[in-house]
Backbone as XML, in Angstrom:
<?xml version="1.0"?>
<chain id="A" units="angstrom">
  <residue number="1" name="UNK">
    <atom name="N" x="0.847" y="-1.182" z="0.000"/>
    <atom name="CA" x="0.000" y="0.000" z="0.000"/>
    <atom name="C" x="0.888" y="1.239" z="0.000"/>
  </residue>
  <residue number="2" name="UNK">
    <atom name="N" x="0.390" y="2.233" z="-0.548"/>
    <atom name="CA" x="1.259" y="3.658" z="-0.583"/>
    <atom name="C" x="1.110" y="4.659" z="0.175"/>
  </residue>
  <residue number="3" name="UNK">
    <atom name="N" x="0.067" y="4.158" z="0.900"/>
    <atom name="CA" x="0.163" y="5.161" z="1.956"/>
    <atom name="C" x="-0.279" y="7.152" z="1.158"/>
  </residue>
  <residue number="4" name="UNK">
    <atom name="N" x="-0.518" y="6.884" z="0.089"/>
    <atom name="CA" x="-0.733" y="8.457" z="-0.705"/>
    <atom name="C" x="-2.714" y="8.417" z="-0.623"/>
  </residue>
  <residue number="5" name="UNK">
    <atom name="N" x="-2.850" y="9.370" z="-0.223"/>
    <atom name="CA" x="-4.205" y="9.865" z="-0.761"/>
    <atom name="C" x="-4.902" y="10.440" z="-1.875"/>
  </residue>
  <residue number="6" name="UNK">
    <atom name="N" x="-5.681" y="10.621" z="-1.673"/>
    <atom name="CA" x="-6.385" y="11.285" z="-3.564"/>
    <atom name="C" x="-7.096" y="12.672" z="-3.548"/>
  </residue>
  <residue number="7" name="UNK">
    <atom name="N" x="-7.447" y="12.782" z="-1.850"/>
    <atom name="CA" x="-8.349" y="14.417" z="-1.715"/>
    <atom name="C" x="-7.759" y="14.191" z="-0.065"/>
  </residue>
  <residue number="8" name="UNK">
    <atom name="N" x="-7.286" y="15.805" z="0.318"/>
    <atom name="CA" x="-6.500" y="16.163" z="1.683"/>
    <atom name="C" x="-7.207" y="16.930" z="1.575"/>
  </residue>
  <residue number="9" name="UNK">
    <atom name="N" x="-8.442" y="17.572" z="2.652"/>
    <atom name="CA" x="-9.024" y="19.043" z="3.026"/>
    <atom name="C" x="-8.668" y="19.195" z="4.403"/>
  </residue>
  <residue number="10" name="UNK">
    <atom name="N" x="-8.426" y="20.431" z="4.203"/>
    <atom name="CA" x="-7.848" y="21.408" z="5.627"/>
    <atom name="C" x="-9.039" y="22.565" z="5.290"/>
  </residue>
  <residue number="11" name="UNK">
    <atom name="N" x="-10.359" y="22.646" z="6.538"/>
    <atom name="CA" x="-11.074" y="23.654" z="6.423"/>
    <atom name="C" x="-10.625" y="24.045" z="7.797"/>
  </residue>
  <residue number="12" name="UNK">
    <atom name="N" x="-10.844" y="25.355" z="7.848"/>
    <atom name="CA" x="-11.144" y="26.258" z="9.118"/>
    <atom name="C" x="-9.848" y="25.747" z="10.157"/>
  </residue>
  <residue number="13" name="UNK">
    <atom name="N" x="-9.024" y="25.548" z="9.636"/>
    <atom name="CA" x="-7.949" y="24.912" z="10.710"/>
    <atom name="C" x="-6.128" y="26.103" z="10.201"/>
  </residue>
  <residue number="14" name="UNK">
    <atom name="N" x="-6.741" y="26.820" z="9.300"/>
    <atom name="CA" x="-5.178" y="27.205" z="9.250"/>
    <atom name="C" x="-5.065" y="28.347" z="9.898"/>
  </residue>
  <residue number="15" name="UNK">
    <atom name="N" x="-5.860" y="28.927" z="10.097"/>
    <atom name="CA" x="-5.407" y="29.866" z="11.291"/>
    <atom name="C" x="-4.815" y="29.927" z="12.684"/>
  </residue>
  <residue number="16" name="UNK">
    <atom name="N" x="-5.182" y="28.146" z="13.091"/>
    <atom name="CA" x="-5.017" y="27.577" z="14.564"/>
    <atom name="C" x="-3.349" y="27.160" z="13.932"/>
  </residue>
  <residue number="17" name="UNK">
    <atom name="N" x="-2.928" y="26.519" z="12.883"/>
    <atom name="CA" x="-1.626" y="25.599" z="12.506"/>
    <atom name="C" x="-0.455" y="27.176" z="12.908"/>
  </residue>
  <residue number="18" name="UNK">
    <atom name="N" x="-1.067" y="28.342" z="12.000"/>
    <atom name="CA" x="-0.531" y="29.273" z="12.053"/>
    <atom name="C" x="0.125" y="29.912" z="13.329"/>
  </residue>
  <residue number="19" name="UNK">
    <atom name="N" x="-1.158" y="30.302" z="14.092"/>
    <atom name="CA" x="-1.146" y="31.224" z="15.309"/>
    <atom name="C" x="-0.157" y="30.036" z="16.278"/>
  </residue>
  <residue number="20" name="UNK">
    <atom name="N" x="-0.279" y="28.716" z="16.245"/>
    <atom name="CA" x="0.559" y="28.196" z="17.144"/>
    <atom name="C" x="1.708" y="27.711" z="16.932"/>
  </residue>
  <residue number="21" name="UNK">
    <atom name="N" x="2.324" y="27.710" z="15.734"/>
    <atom name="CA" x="3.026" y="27.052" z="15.248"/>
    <atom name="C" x="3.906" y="27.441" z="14.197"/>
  </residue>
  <residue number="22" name="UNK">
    <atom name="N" x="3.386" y="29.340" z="13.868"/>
    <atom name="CA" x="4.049" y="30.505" z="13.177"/>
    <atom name="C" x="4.620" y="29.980" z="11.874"/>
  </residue>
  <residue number="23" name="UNK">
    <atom name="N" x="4.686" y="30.701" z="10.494"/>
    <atom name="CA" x="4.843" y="30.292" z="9.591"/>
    <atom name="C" x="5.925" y="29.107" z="9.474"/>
  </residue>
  <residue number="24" name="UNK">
    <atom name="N" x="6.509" y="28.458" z="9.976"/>
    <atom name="CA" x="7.000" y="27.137" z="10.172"/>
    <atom name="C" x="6.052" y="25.699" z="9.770"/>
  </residue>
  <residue number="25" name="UNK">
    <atom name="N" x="5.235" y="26.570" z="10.614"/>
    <atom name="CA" x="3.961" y="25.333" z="10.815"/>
    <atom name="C" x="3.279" y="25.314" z="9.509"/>
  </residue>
  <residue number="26" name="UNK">
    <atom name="N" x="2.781" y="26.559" z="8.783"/>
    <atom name="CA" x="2.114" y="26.746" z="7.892"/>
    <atom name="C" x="2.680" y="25.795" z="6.598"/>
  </residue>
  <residue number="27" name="UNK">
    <atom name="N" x="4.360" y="26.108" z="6.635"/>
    <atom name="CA" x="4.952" y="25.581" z="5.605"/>
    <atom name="C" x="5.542" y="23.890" z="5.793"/>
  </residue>
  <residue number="28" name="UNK">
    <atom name="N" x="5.330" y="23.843" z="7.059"/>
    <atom name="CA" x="5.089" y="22.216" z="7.303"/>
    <atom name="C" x="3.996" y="21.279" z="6.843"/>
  </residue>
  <residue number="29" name="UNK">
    <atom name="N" x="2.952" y="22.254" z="6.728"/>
    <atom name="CA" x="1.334" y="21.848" z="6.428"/>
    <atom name="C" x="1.296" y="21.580" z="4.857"/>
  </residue>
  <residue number="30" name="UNK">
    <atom name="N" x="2.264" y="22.381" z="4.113"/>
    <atom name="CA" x="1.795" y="22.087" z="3.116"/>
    <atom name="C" x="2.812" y="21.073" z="2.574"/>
  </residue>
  <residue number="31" name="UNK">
    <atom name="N" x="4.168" y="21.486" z="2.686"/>
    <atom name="CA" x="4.825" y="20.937" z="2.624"/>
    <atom name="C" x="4.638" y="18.743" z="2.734"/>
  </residue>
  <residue number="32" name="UNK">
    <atom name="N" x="3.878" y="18.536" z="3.897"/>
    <atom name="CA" x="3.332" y="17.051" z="4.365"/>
    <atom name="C" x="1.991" y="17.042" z="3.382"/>
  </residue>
  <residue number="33" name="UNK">
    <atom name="N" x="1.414" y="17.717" z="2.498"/>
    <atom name="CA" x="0.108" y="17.692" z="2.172"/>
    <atom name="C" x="0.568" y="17.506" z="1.151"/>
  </residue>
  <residue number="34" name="UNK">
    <atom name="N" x="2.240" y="18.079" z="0.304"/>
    <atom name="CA" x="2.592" y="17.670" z="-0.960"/>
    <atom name="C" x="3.020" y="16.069" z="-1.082"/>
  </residue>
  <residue number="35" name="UNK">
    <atom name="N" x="3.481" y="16.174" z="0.128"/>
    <atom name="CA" x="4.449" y="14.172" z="0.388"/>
    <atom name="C" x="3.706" y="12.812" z="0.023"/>
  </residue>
  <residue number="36" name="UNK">
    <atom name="N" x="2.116" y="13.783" z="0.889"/>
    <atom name="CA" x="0.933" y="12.566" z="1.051"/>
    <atom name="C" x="0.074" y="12.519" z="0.101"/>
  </residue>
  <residue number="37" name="UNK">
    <atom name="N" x="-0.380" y="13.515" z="-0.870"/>
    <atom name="CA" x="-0.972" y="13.763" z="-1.945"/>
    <atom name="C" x="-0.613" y="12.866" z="-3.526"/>
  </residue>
  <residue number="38" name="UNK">
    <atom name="N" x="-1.804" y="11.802" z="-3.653"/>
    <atom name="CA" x="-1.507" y="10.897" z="-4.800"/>
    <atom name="C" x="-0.756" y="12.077" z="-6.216"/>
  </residue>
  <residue number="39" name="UNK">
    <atom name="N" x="-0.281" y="12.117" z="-7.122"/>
    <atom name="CA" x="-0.430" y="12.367" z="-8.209"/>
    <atom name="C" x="-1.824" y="12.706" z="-8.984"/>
  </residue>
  <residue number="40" name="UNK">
    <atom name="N" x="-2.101" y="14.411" z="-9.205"/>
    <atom name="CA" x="-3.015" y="14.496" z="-9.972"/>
    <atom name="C" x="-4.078" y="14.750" z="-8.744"/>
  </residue>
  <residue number="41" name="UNK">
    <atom name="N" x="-3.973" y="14.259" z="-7.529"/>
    <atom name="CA" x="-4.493" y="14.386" z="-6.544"/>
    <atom name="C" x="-5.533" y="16.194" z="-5.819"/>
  </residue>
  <residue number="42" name="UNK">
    <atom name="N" x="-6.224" y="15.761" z="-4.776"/>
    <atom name="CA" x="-6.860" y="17.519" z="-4.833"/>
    <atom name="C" x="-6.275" y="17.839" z="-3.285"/>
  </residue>
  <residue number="43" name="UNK">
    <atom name="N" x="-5.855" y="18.709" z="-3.025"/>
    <atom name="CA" x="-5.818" y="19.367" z="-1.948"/>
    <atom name="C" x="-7.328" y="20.722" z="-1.654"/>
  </residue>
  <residue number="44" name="UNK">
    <atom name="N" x="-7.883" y="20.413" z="-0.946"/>
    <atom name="CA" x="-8.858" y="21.505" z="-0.865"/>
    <atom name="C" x="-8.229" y="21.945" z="0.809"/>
  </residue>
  <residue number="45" name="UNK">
    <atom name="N" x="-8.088" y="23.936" z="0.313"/>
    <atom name="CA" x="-7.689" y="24.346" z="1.626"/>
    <atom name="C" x="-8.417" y="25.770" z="1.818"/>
  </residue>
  <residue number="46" name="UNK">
    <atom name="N" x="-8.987" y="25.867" z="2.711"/>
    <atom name="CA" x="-9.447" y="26.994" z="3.179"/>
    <atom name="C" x="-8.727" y="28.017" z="4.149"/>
  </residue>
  <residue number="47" name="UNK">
    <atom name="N" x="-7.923" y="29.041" z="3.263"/>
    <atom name="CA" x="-7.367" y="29.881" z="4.354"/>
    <atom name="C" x="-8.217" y="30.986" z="4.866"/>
  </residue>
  <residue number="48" name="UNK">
    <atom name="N" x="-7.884" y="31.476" z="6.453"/>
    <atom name="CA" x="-8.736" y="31.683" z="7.228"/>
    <atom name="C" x="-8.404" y="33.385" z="6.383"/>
  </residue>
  <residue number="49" name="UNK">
    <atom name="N" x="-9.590" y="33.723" z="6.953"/>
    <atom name="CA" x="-9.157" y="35.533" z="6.805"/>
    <atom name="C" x="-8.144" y="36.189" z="7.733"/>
  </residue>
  <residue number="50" name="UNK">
    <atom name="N" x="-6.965" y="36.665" z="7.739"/>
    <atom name="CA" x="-6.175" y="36.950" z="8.049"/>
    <atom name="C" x="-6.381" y="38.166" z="9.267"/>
  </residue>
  <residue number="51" name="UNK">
    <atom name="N" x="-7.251" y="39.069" z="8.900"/>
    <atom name="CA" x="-8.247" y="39.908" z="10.238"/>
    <atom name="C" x="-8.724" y="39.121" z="11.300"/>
  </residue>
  <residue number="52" name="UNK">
    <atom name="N" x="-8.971" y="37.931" z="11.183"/>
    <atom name="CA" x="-9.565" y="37.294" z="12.228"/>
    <atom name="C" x="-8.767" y="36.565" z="13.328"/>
  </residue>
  <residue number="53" name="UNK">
    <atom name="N" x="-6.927" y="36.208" z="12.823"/>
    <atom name="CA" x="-6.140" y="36.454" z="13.457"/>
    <atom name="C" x="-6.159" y="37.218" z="14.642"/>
  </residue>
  <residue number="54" name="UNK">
    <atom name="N" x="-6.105" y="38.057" z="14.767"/>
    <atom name="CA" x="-6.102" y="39.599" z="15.575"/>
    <atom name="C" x="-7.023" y="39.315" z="16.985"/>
  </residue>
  <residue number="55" name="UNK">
    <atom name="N" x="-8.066" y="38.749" z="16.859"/>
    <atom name="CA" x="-8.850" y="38.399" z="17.771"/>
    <atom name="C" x="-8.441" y="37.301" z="18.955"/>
  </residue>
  <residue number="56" name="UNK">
    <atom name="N" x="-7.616" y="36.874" z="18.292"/>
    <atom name="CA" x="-6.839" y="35.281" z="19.184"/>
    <atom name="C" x="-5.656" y="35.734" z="19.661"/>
  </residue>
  <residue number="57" name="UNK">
    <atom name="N" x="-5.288" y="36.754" z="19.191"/>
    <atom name="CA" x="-3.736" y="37.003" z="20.004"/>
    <atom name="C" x="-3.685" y="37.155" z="21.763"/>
  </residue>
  <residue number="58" name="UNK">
    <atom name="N" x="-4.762" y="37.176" z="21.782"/>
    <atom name="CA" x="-4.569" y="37.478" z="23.567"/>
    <atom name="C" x="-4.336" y="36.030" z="24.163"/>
  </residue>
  <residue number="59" name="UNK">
    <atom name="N" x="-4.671" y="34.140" z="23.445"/>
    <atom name="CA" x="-4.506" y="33.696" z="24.003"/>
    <atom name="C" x="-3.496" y="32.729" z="24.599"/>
  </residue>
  <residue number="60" name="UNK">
    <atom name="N" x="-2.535" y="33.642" z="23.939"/>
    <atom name="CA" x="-1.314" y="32.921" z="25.191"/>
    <atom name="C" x="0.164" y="33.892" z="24.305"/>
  </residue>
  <residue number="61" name="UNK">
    <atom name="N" x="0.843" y="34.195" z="25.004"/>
    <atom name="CA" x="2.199" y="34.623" z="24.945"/>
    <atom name="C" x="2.850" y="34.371" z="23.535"/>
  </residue>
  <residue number="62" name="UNK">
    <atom name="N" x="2.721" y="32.802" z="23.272"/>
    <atom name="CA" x="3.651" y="32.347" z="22.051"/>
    <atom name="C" x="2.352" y="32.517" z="20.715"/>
  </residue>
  <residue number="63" name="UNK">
    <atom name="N" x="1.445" y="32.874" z="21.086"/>
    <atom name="CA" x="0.490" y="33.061" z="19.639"/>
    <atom name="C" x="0.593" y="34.633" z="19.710"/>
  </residue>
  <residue number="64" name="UNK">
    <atom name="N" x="0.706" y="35.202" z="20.591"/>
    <atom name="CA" x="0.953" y="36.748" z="20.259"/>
    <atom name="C" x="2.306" y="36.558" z="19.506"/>
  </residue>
  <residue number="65" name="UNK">
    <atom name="N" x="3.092" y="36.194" z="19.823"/>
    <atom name="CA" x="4.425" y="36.538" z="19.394"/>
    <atom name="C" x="4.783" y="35.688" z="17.800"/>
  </residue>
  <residue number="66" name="UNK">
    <atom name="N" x="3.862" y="34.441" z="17.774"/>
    <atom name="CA" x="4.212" y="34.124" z="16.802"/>
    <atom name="C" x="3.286" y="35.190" z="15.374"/>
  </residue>
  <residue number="67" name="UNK">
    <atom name="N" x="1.652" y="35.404" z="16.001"/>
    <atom name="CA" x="1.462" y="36.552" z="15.255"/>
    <atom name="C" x="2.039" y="37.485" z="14.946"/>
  </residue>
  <residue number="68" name="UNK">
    <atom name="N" x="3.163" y="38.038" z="15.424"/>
    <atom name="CA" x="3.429" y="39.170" z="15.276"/>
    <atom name="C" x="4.690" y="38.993" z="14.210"/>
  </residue>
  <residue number="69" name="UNK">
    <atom name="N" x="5.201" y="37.649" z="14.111"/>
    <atom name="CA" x="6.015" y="37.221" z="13.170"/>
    <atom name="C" x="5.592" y="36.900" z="12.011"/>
  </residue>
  <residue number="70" name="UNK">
    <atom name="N" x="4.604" y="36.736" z="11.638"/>
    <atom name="CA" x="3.851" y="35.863" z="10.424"/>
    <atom name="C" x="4.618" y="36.848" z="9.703"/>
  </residue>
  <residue number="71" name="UNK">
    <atom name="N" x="4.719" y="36.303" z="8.358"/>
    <atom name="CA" x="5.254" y="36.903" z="7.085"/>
    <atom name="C" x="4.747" y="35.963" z="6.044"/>
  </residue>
  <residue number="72" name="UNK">
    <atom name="N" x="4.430" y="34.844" z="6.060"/>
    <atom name="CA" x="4.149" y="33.983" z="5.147"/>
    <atom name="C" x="2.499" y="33.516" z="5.121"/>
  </residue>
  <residue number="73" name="UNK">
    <atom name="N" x="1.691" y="34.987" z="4.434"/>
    <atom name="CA" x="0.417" y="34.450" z="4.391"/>
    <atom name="C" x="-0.586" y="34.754" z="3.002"/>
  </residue>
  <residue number="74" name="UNK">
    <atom name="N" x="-1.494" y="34.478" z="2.856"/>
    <atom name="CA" x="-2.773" y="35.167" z="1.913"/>
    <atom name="C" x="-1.606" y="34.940" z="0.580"/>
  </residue>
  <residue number="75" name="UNK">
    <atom name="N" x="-1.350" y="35.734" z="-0.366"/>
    <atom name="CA" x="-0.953" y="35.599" z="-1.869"/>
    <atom name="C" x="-0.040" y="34.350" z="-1.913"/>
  </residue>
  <residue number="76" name="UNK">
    <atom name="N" x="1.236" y="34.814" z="-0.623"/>
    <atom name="CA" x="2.271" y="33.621" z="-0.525"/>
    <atom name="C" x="2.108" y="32.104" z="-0.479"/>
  </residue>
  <residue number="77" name="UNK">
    <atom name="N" x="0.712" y="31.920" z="0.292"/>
    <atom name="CA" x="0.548" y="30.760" z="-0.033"/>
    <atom name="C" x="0.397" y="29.722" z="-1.607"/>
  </residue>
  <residue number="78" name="UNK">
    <atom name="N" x="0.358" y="30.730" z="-2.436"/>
    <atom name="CA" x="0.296" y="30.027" z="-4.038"/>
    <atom name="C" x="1.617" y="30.448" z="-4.728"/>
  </residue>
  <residue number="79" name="UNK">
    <atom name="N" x="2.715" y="30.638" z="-3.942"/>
    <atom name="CA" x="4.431" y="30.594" z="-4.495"/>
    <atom name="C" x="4.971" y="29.446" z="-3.615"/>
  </residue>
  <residue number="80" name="UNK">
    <atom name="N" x="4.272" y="29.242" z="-2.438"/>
    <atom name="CA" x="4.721" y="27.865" z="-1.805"/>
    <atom name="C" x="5.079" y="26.612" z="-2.742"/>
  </residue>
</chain>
């Protein structure tokens, strides 16, 4: 068995990969979504609105700070 899939969806979850895990995480996400993805295969991904960020920063120290680092979001994600 190959262990590859044929459809990977990530809804409503990249804002959480982000805020905790700061563009590292983001580019880990896709990065494992290219590895596991059959050939010809669909990735369906819903990125969050980037304003809505802003609202979560209060909850904890390392999501403020990793917010405040993001650089890798919205257009960048389709040069990944």
């Amino acid at each position: 068995a190959d262990n590859l899939f044929d459809t990977i969806i990530c809804l409503n979850t990249s804002k959480w990969i982000h805020l905790n895990y700061g563009d590292i995480g983001m580019k880990v996400l896709f990065n494992n979504v290219y590895q596991q993805l059959r050939k010809g295969g669909i990735f369906l991904f819903e990125p969050q609105n980037f304003d809505s960020y802003k609202k979560r920063i209060k909850l904890s120290k390392e999501i403020h700070a990793n917010y405040n680092n993001i650089k890798f979001a919205g257009r960048y994600y389709y040069e990944f």
